[in-house]
C-alpha positions in Angstrom: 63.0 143.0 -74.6 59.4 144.4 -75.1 57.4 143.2 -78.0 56.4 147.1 -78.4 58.6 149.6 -79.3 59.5 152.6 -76.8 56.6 155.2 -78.6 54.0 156.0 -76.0 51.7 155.1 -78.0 53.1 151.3 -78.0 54.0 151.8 -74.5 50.1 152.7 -73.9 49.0 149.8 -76.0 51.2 147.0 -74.1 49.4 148.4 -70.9 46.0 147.0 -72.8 47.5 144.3 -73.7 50.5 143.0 -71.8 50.2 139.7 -69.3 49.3 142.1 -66.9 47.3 145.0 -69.0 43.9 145.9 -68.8 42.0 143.6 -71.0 43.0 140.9 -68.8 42.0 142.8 -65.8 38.8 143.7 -66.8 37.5 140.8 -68.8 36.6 137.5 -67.2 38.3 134.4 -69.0 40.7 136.7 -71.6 42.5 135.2 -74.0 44.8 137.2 -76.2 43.8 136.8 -80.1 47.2 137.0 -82.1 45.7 138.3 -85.0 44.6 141.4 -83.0 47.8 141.6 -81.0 49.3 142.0 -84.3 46.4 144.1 -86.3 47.1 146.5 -83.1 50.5 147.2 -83.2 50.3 147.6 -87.0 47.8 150.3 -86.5 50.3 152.1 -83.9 53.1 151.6 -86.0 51.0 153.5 -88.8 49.6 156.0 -86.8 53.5 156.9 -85.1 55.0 156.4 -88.9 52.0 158.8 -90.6 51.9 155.6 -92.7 49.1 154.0 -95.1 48.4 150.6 -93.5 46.3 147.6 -95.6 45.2 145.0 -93.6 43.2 142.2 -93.8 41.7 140.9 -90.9 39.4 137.9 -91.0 36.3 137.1 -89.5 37.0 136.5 -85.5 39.9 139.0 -85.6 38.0 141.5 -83.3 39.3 144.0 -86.0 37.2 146.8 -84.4 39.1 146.9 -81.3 41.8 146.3 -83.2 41.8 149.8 -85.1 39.4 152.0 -82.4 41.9 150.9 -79.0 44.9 151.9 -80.5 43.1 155.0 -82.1 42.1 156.0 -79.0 45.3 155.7 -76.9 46.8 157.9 -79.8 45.0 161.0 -79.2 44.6 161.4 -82.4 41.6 162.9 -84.2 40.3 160.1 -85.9 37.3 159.1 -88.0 35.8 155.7 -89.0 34.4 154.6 -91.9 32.3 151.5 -92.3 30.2 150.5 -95.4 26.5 150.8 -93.6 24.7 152.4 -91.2 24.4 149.4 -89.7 27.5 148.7 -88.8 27.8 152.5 -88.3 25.9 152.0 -85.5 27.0 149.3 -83.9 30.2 150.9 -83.6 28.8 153.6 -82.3 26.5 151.8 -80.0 28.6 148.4 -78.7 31.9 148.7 -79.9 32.8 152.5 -78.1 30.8 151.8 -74.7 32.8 148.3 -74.2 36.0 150.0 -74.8 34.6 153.3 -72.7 33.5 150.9 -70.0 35.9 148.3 -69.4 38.7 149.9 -70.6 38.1 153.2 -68.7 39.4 155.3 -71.9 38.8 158.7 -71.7 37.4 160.4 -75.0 33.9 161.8 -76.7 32.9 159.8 -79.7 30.2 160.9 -82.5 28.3 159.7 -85.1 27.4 161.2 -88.2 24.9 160.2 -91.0 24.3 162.1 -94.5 22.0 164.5 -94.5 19.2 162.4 -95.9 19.4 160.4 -92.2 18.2 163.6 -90.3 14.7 165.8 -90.6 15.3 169.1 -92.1 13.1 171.5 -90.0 12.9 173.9 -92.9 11.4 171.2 -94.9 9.3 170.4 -92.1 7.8 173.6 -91.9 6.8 174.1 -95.1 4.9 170.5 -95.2 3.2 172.1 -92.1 2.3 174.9 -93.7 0.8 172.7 -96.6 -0.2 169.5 -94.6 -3.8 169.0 -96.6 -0.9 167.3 -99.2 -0.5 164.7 -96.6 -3.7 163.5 -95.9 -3.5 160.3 -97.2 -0.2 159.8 -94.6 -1.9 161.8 -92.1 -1.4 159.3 -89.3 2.2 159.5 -89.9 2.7 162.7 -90.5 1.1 163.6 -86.7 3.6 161.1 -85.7 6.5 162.6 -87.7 5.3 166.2 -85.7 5.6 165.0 -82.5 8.8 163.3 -82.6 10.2 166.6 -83.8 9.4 168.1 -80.7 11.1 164.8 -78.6 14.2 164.2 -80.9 17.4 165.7 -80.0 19.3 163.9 -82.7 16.9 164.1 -85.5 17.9 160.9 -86.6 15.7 158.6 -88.8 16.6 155.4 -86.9 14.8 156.8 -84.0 11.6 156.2 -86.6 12.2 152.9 -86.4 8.6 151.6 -87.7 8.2 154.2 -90.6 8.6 152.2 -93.5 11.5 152.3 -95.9 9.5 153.2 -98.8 7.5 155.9 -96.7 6.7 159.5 -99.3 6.8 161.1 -96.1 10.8 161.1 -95.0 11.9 162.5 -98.7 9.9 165.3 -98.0 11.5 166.4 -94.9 15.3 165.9 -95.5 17.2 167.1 -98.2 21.3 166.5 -99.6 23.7 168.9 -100.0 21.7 170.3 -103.0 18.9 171.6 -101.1 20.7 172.9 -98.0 20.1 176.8 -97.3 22.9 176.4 -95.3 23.5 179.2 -92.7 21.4 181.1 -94.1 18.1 179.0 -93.2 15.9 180.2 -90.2 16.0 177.2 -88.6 20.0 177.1 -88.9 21.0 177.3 -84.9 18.3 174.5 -84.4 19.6 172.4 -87.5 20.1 168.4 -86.6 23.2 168.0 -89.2 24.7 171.5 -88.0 24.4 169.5 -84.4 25.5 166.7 -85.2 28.6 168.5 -87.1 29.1 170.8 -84.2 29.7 167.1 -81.7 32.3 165.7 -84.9 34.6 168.5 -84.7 34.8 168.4 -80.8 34.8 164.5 -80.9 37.9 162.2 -80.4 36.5 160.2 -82.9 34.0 160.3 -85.2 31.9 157.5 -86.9 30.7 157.3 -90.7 30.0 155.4 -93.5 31.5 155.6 -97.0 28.9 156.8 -99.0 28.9 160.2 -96.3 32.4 159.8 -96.4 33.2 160.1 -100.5 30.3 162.0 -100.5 31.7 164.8 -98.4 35.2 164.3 -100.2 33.4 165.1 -104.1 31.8 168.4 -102.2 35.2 169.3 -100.9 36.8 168.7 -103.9 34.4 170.9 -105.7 33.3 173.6 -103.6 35.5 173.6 -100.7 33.2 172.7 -98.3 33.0 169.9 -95.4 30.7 168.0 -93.4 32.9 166.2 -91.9 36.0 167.6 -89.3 39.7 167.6 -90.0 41.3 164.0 -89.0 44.7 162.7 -88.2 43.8 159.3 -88.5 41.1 157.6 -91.3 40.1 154.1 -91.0 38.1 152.8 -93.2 36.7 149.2 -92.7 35.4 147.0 -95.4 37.4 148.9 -97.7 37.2 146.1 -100.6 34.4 148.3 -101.7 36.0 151.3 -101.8 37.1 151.3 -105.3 33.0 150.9 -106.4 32.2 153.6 -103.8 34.7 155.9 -104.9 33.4 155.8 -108.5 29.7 156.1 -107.6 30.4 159.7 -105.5 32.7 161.1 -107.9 31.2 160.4 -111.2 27.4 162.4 -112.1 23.4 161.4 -112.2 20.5 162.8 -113.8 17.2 161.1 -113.6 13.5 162.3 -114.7 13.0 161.8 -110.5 15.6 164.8 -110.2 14.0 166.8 -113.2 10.7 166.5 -111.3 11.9 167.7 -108.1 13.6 170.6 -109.2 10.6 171.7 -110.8 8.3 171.1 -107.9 10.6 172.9 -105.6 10.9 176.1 -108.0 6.8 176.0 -107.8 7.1 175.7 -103.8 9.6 178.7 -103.5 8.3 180.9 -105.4 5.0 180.9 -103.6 5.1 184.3 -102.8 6.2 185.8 -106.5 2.8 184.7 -108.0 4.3 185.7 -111.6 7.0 184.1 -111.3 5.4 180.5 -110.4 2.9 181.3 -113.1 5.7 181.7 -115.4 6.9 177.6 -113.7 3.6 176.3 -113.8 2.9 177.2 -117.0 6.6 175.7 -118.3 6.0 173.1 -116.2 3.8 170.6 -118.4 6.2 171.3 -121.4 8.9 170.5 -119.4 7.7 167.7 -118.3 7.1 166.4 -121.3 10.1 167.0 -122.2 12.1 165.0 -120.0 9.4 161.8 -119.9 10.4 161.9 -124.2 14.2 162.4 -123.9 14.6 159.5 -121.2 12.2 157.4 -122.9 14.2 157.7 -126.0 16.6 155.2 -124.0 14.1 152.6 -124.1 16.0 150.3 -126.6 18.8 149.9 -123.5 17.3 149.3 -121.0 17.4 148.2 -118.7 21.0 149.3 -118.0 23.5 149.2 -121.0 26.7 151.8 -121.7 26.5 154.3 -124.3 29.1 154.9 -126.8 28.4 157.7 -129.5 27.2 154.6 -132.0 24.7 153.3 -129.9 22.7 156.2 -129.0 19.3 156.2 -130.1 18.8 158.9 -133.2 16.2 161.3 -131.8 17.9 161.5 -127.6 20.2 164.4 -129.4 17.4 166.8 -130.9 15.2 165.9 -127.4 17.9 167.0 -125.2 18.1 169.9 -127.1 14.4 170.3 -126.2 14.5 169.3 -122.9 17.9 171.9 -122.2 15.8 174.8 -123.9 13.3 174.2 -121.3 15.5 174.0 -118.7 17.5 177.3 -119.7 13.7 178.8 -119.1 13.4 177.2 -116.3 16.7 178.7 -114.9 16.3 182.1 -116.2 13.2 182.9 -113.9 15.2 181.6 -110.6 18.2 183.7 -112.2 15.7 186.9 -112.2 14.9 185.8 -108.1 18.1 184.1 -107.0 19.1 187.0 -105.0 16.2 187.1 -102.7 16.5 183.9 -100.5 19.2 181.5 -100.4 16.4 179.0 -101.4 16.0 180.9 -104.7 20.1 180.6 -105.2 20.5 177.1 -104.3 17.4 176.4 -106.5 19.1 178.5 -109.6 22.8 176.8 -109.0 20.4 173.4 -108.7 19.5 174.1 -112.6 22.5 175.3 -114.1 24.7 171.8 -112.1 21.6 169.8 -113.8 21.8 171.5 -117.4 25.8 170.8 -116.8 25.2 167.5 -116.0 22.9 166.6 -118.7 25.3 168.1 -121.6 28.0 166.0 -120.2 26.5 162.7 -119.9 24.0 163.5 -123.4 27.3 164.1 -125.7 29.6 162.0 -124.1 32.2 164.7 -123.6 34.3 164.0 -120.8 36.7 161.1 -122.0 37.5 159.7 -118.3 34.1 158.6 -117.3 32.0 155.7 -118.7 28.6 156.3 -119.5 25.3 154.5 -119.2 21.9 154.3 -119.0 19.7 152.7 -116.0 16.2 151.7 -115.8 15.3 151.7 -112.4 11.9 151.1 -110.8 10.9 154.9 -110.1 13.5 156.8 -112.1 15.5 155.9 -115.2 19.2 157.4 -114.9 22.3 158.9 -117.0 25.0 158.0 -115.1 28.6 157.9 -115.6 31.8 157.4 -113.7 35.3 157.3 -113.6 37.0 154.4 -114.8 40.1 154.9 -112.5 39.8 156.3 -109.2 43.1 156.1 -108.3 43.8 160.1 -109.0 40.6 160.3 -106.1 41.8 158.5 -103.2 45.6 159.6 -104.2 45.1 163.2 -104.7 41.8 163.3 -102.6 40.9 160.9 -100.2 44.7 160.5 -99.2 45.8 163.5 -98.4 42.7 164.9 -96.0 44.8 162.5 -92.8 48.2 161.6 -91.9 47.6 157.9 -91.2 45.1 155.4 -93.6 44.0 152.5 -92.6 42.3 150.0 -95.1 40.9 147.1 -93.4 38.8 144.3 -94.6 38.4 140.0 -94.2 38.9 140.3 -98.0 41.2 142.5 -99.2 43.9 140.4 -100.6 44.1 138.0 -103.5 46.5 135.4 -103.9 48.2 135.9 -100.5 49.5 139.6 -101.4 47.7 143.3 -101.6 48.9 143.6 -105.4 45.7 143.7 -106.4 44.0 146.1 -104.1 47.0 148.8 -103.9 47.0 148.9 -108.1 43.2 149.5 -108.3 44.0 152.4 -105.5 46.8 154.1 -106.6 49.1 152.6 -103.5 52.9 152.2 -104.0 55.0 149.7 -102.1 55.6 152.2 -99.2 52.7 151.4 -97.5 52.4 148.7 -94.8 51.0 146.0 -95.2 49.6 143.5 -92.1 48.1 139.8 -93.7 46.5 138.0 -90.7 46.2 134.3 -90.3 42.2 132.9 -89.2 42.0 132.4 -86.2 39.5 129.6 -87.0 40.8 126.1 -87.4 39.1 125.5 -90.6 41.1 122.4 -91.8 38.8 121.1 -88.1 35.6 122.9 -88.7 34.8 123.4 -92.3 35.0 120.9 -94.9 35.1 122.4 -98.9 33.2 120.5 -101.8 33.9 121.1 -105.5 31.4 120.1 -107.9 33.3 118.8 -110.5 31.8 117.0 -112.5 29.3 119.7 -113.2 28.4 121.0 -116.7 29.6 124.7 -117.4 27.7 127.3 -115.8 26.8 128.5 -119.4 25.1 124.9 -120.4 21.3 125.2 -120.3 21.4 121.9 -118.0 24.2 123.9 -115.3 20.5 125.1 -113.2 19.0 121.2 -113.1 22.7 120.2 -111.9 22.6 122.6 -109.0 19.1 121.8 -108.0 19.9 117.9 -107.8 23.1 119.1 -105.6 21.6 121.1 -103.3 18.5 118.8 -102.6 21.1 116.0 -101.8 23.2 118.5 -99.6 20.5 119.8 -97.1 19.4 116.5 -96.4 22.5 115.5 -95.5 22.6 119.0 -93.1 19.1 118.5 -92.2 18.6 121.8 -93.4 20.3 124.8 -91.7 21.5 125.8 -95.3 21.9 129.5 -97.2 22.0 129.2 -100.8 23.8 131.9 -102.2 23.6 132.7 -106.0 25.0 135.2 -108.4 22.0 136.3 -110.1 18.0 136.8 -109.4 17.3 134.7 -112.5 19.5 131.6 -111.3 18.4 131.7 -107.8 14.6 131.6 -108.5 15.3 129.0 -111.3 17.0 126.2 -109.1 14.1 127.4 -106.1 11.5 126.6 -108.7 12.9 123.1 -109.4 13.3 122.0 -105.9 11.5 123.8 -103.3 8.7 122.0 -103.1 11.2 119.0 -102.7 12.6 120.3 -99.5 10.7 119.4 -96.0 12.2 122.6 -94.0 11.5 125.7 -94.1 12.0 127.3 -97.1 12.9 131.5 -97.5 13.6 133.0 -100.4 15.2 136.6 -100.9 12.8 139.2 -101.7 10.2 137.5 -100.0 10.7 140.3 -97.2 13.5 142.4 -95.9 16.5 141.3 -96.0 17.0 141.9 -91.6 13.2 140.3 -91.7 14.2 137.1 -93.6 17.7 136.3 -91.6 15.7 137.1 -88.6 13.4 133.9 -89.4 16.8 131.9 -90.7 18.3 132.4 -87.3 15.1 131.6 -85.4 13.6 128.0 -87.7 17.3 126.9 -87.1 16.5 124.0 -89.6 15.4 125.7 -92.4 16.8 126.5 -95.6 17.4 130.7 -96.9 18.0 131.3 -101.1 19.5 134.7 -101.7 21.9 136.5 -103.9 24.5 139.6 -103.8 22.7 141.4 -100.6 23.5 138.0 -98.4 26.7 137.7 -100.1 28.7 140.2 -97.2 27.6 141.6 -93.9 25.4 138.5 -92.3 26.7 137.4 -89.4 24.0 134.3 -88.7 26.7 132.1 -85.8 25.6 128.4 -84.5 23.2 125.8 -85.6 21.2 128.1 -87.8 24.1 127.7 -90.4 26.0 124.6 -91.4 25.8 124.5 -94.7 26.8 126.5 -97.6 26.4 126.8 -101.2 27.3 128.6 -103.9 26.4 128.8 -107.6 29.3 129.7 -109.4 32.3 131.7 -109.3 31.3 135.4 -108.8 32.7 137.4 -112.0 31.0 140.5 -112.8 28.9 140.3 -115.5 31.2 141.4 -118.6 28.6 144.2 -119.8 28.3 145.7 -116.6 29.5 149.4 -117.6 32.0 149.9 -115.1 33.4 146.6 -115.3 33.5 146.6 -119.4 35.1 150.2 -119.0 37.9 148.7 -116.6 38.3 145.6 -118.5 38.6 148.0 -122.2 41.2 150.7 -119.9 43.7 147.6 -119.1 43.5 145.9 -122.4 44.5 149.7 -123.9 47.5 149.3 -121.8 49.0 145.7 -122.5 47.4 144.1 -119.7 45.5 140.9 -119.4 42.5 142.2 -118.0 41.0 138.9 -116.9 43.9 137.8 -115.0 44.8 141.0 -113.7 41.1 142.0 -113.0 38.3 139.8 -113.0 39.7 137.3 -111.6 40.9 139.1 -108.7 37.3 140.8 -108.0 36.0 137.2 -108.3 38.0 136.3 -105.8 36.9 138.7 -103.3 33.6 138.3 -103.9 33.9 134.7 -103.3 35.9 135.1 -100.2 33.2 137.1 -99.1 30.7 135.2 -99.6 32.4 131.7 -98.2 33.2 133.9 -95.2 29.1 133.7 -94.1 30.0 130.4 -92.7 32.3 130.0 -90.1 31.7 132.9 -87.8 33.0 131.2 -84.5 35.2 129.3 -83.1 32.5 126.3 -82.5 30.6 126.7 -85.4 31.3 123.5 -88.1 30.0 123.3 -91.7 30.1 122.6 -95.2 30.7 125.1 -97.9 30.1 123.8 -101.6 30.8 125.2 -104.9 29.1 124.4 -108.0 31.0 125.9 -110.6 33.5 123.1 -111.6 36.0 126.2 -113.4 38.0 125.6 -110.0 39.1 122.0 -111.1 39.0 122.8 -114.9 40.8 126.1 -115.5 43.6 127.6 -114.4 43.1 130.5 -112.9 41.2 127.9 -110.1 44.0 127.0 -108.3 44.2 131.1 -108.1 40.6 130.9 -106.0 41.4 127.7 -104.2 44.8 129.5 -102.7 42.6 132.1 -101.5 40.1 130.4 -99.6 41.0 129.1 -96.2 42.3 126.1 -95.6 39.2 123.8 -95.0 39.2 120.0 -96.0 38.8 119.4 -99.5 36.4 116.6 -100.3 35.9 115.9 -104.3 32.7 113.6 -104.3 29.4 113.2 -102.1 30.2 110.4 -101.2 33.0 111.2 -99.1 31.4 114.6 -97.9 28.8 112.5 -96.5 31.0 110.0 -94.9 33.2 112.8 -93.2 30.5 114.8 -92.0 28.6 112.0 -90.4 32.1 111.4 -88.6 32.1 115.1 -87.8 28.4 115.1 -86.7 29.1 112.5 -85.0 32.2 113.6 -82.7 30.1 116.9 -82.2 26.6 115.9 -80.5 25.5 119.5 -80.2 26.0 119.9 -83.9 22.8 119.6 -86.0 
């Protein structure tokens, strides 16, 4: 009998993959990969069953295929989420063709960005019509022209040598906030009502999470949606999705958005000179204003939670100052708001931002956690929820029949306990654990410090230093550091770079694409980074044999969030460390021990410094959940084995 059931969708799928099917038809030298024979025929069995499906799939899986073959065959309207644009767009741009191409599939894909991704020509016109502004950019902005003519997609990737931190782009797109919507002139022409227009007459459609939980927090609140009506939602890398959840639904006020809605009330009421008297002369008041009531945060920054006790004395009587202002401010757009849709979204801009503040300044709404952040252009009031389980249950859930969570870390411990309590999941949902199909006990060896002080002795730095000097020479180099804080990283680089004859990089030294572009190419050289490296590299071969890490990666207890979590569990009976921390620490670590071995040739050496795995208990809890590599306990025998290795392998550095 079959291995598929009789469904055509698993009939489809065994005509893919069967001894006979069309991947080994099409593809030269084929070789079924059981962990995506079975991550397939899970997804089927989801998408026939309406199910929710968690899998975790690890690295060498071919988890894309894996979800967007099956997804395909279904005929299902389905969208994708991925956690960047990157991998947005390699999806979009490797992934879909392969399976279009060699799989002779039939079905119209589209991808879809936030609104901040495209140029709004609205916006554009109006810095046309006021260009002398940009005569310090003016090379750029005569670039930016043109390629509005060219564009048909209006995407911002297309600009691929305008720089990240360009003044320019900001001024041309615009979120949800500024949107005239259908109302806008340039509306028929509009490059997100394009792109919209190819997502609802897609197959499938491909996003990322912050558009996704975006769009889901406007739905939620004023009905409306970017993106189309799905049957299927896969969302990959969805150990994130907790944090992601939490940023979208929970609020943000900044000076930054204080400033902006005042210099966009001046713009749009050009043509009422009264009325942008009336602004320009609030304008320096209000100002003023704001700059004294976030300053008043100064004693917490930069980033600390805010309880009623801990709130500085005089923020109360400046926000009343600052709202005064502000109810000015939003009583001349009132008096206009019917003129233009500009002047309404502007009006509804300032009441949301007078909401906002209240919220946030008096602490009133008991679910969220509130903080305040010092950042380097803006300092924030932010809050969040502490559980977003009630979002993905009551909101995220019900907008498809079949959900797909995916990731190469999304267990802990062997099971999905973890993962489907944070969520909100009950034990209906199906679950599919896949086995590496790396042989990692053959290509990875694992070192434990263990004779290491505590990461919290001041001599835990000089230890690592001394540990990872004697570890690249033994790899020759062909080493990423990774670190769980700036200040750690740059204290054990200060101590030993100048010791190390390769190449040294350092994160923040350049982009983070720049810098693994120069790891990958000095093949001997050695990178120091922290959380950015710690997920999404992908650096295969000789470039990378060795790895090391700090410590374990617990979230720093004062973090807001995480304090708010850890204080919501301990309310309840729980033992928030067990049940929390050390189940985030272990995906964190997973993810960052998974930078190593990305194919099926590559060998290497991952090392941790933190000696807690020996010495507590919750250790064995991290050591079950790494994969199975050799365990070495001393240098000695590290050295001895991977000179043997080395050895065996003449190709490997």
């Amino acid at each position: 009998m079959s291995a598929f059931s009789s469904s055509p969708l698993r009939i489809a799928l065994e005509g893919v993959l069967g001894s006979d099917g069309l991947l080994q038809q099409r593809l030269d030298g084929y070789e079924p990969r059981e962990g995506q024979v079975e991550m397939m025929t899970s997804v089927a069995d989801a998408i026939d069953e309406s199910q929710v499906l968690l899998v975790e799939a690890p690295t060498g899986t071919g988890k894309s295929l894996a979800y967007l073959i099956p997804s395909l065959l279904s005929g299902r309207k389905t969208v994708v989420s991925t956690a960047t644009r990157t991998l947005q767009d390699q999806l979009f741009h490797k992934e879909l063709p392969f399976i279009r191409e060699k799989l002779e599939i039939d079905f119209e894909a589209a991808l879809l960005k936030g609104r901040t991704n495209y140029l709004c020509l609205h916006l554009l016109s109006e810095c046309t019509a006021h260009s002398e502004t940009f005569q310090a950019h003016r090379e750029w902005f005569v670039k930016l022209l043109k390629w509005s003519r060219e564009t048909l997609t209006g995407d911002r990737r297309e600009l691929s040598e305008l720089p990240d931190d360009s003044p320019l782009w900001p001024q041309v797109s615009t979120g949800a906030e500024g949107c005239l919507g259908h109302r806008c002139a340039s509306y028929e022409d509009c490059f997100v009502v394009t792109a919209r227009k190819k997502a609802a007459q897609a197959d499938l459609v491909v996003v990322n999470h912050h558009l996704l939980f975006a769009d889901l927090s406007l739905h939620s609140s004023v009905g409306f949606s970017l993106l189309p009506d799905m049957d299927v939602l896969v969302v990959d890398e969805a150990h994130g999705l907790e944090d992601v959840a939490a940023h979208h639904f929970g609020l943000s006020v900044s000076d930054r958005r204080v400033r902006q809605l005042v210099a966009d009330s001046v713009r749009s009421l050009s043509d009422q000179p009264g009325s942008q008297g009336r602004v320009i002369r609030l304008k320096a008041t209000l100002l003023d204003r704001a700059k004294r009531f976030f300053s008043s945060y100064q004693p917490l920054f930069p980033k600390t939670r805010l309880y009623r006790e801990n709130i500085p004395s005089e923020a109360k009587q400046l926000f009343f100052d600052l709202d005064d202002c502000l109810d000015d401010l939003s009583a001349i757009l009132a008096e206009h708001e019917d003129r233009t849709e500009a002047l309404f979204r502007l009006s509804q801009r300032c009441v949301s931002l007078r909401n906002d503040l209240s919220t946030l300044t008096t602490l009133s709404e008991r679910s969220l956690v509130v903080w305040v952040e010092k950042g380097p252009r803006a300092t924030f009031l932010k809050a969040a929820p502490v559980n977003v389980a009630p979002v993905v249950q009551d909101v995220l859930k019900p907008r498809c029949d079949t959900l797909v969570l995916t990731s190469a870390t999304l267990s802990t411990s062997g099971n999905f306990k973890h993962i489907k309590s944070r969520l909100g999941f009950d034990d209906d949902a199906l679950e599919a654990l896949l086995a590496s199909p790396f042989d990692y006990e053959q290509q990875a060896l694992l070192y434990v410090a263990k004779d290491h002080p505590s990461p919290q002795s001041p001599q835990f730095a000089e230890a690592v230093a001394d540990t990872v000097l004697q570890l690249i020479a033994l790899s020759k180099g062909h080493a990423m550091v990774l670190f769980t804080s700036i200040r750690n990283m740059h204290e054990v680089y200060n101590l030993i770079a100048e010791d190390i004859e390769y190449p040294v990089f350092m994160q923040g030294q350049g982009s983070r694409e720049a810098l693994l572009e120069r790891f990958r190419e000095q093949t001997d050289s050695v990178l120091f980074a922290t959380g950015a490296f710690w997920e999404g590299v992908d650096v295969q071969g000789e470039a990378l044999s060795l790895l090391v890490i700090d410590k374990l990666p617990f979230a720093p207890p004062d973090e807001p969030l995480t304090g708010a979590r850890v204080d919501a569990l301990k309310q309840e009976g729980k033992n928030a460390f067990m049940e929390y921390q050390v189940p985030m620490a272990i995906i964190a670590l997973k993810q960052g021990v998974g930078r190593l071995i990305r194919h099926r040739l590559d060998q290497g050496i991952v090392a941790i410094c933190d000696p807690r795995l020996d010495t507590k208990p919750y250790g064995k809890r991290f050591l079950r959940s790494l994969p199975p590599a050799q365990r070495v306990n001393d240098l000695e025998t590290l050295e001895e084995l991977w000179r043997q290795r080395v050895k065996e392998d003449p190709q490997q550095k």
